[in-house]
Kinemage of the C-alpha trace (Angstrom):
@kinemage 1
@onewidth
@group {chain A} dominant
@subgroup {mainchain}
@vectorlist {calphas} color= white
{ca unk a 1} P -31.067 -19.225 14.932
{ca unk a 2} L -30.217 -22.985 15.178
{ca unk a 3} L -33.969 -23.609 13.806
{ca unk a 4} L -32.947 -21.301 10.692
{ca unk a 5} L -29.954 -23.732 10.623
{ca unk a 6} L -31.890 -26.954 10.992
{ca unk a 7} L -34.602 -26.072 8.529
{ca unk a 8} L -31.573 -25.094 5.769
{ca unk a 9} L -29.839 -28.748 6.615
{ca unk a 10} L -33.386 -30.251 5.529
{ca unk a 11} L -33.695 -28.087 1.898
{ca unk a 12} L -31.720 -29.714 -0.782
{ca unk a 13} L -27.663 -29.093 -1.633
{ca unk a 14} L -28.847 -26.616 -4.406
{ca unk a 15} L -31.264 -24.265 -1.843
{ca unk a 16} L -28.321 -24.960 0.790
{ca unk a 17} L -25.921 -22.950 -1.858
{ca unk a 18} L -27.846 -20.679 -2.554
{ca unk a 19} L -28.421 -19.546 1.471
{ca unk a 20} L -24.598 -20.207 1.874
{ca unk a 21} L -23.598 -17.580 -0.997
{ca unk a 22} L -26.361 -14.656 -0.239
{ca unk a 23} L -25.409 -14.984 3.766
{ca unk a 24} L -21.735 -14.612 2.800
{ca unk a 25} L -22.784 -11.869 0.581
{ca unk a 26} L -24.634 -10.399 3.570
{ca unk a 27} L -22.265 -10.094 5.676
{ca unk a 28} L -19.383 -8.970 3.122
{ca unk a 29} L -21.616 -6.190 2.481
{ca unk a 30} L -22.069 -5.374 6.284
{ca unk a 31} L -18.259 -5.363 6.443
{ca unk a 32} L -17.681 -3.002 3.843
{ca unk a 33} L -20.329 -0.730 5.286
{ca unk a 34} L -18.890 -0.735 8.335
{ca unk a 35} L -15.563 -0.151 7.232
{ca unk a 36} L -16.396 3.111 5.247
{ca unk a 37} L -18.916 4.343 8.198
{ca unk a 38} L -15.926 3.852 10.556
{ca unk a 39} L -13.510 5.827 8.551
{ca unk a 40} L -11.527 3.078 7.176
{ca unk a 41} L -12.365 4.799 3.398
{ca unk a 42} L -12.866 8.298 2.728
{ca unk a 43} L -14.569 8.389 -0.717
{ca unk a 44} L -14.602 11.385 -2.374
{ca unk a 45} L -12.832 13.757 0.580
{ca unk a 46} L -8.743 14.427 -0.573
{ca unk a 47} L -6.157 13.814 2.137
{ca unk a 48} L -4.405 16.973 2.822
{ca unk a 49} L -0.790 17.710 1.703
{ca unk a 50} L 1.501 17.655 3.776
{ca unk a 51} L 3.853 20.736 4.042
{ca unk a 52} L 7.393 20.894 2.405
{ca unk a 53} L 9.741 21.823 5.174
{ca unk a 54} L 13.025 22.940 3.518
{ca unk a 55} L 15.994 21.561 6.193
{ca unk a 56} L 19.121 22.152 4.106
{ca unk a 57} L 21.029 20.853 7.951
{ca unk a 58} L 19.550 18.064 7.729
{ca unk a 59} L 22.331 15.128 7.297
{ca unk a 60} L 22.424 12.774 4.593
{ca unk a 61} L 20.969 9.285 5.490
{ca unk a 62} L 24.359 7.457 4.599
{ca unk a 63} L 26.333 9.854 7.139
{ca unk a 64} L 23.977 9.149 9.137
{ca unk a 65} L 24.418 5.931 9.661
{ca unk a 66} L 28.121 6.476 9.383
{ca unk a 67} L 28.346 8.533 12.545
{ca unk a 68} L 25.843 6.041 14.259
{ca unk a 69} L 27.998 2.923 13.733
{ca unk a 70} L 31.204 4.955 14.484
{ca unk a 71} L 30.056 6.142 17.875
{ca unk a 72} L 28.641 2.668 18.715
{ca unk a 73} L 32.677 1.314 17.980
{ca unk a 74} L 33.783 4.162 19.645
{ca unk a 75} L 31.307 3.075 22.508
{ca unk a 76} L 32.241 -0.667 22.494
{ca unk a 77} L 35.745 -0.158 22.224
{ca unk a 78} L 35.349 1.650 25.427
{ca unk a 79} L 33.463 -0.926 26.941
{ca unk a 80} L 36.072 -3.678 25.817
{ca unk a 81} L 38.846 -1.363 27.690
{ca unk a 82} L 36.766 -1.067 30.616
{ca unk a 83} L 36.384 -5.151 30.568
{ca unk a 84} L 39.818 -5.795 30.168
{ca unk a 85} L 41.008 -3.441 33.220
{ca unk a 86} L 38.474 -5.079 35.632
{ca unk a 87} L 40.227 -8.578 33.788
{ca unk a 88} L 43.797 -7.530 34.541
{ca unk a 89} L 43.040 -6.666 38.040
């Protein structure tokens, strides 16, 4: 390898361009191939749907997040309390 190297320092900037683009070319195109033998593109195969699961109990995201920060209040307010006893002791 470090003779290939040597021998391309000796060639002229023009020859040394032209090695430099078709090795980077070389090994972009090993990438790619890689990539799609390795599953990272499935060309011409369609994903599968995913199922639509009715959930009509499901709660809305906003009430969600309602009853999340209310029992997290409700949670640090007990937690205050709890401080403040131990405190007053």
């Amino acid at each position: 390898m470090l003779r290939y190297i040597e021998n391309a320092r000796r060639k002229p900037e023009h020859v040394r361009r032209q090695i430099a683009v078709a090795v980077t070319i070389g090994l972009f195109a090993a990438v790619v191939v890689l990539w799609m033998v390795l599953g990272g593109a499935r060309f011409g195969v369609k994903a599968p749907q995913p199922h639509r699961v009715e959930q009509n109990n499901a709660p809305a995201p906003l009430s969600a997040l309602k009853e999340t920060f209310s029992t997290t209040a409700e949670e640090a307010g007990k937690l205050i309390e709890a401080f403040s006893r131990l405190k007053d002791r």
